[in-house]
C-alpha positions in Angstrom: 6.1 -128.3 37.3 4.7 -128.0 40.8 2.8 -125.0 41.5 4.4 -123.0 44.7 2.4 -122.3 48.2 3.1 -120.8 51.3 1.4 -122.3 54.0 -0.5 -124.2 51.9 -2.1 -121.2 49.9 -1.4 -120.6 46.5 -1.6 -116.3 46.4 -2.7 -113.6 48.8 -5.3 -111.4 47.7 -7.7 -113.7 47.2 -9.8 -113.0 50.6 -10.1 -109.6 48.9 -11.0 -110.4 45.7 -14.0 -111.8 47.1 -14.6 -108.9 50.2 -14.3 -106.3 47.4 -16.7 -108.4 44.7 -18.8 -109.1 47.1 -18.9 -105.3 48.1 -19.9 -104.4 44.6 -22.6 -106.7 44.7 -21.3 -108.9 41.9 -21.2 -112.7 41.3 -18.2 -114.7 40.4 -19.8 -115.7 37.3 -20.3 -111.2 36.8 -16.4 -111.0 37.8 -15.7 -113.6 35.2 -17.3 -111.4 32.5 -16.1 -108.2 33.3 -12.7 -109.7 33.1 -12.9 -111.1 30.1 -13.7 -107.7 28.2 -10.5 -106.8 29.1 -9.2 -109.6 27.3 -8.1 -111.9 29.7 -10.3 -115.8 30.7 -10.6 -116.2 34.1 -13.7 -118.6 34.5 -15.8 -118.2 37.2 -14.7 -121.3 38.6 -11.9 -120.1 38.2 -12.7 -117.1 41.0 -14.1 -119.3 43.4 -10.6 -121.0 43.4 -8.6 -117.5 43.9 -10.7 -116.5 46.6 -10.2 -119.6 48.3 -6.7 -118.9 47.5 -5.9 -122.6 45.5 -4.9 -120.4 42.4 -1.8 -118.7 41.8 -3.1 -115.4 39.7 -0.2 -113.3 37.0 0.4 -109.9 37.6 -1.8 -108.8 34.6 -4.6 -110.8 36.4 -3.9 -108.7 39.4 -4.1 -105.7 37.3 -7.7 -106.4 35.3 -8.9 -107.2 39.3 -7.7 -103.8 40.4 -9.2 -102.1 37.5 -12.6 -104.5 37.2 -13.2 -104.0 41.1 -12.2 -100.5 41.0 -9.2 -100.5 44.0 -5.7 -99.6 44.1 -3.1 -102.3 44.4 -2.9 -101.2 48.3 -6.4 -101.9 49.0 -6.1 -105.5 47.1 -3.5 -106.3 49.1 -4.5 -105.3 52.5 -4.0 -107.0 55.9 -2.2 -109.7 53.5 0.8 -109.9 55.8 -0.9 -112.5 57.7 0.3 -114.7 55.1 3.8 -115.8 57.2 1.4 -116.7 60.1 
């Protein structure tokens, strides 16, 4: 199965992953952990791969961001429009 991109990038919020982790000061290997108490394995490698946006992230991974990073949905997907550039 071939994995979808546009423009060659594999999501959108991952710029803002790493603005808003970076904002709170954490690491990716903190993100990592924080997510998994929700339940859900995101390794930190793992990050460094969404923020560079090369991995395509589920909508409950998109959720457990929101709620580890505390933002809305809106704020995660900020100024993502630039995407069709």
């Amino acid at each position: 199965m071939q994995i979808k991109k546009l423009n060659g990038k594999s999501n959108a919020i991952g710029k803002n992953i790493k603005k808003y982790r970076e904002l709170r000061g954490l690491t990716q290997r903190d993100l990592s952990n924080k997510i998994a108490l929700l339940g859900i394995d995101i390794y930190h490698s793992d990050i460094s791969q969404i923020e560079n946006q090369k991995l395509m992230l589920k909508d409950f991974e998109i959720i457990a961001f929101c709620k580890v990073l505390g933002v809305t949905y809106e704020q995660l997907f900020e100024d993502t429009d630039n995407i069709f550039d």
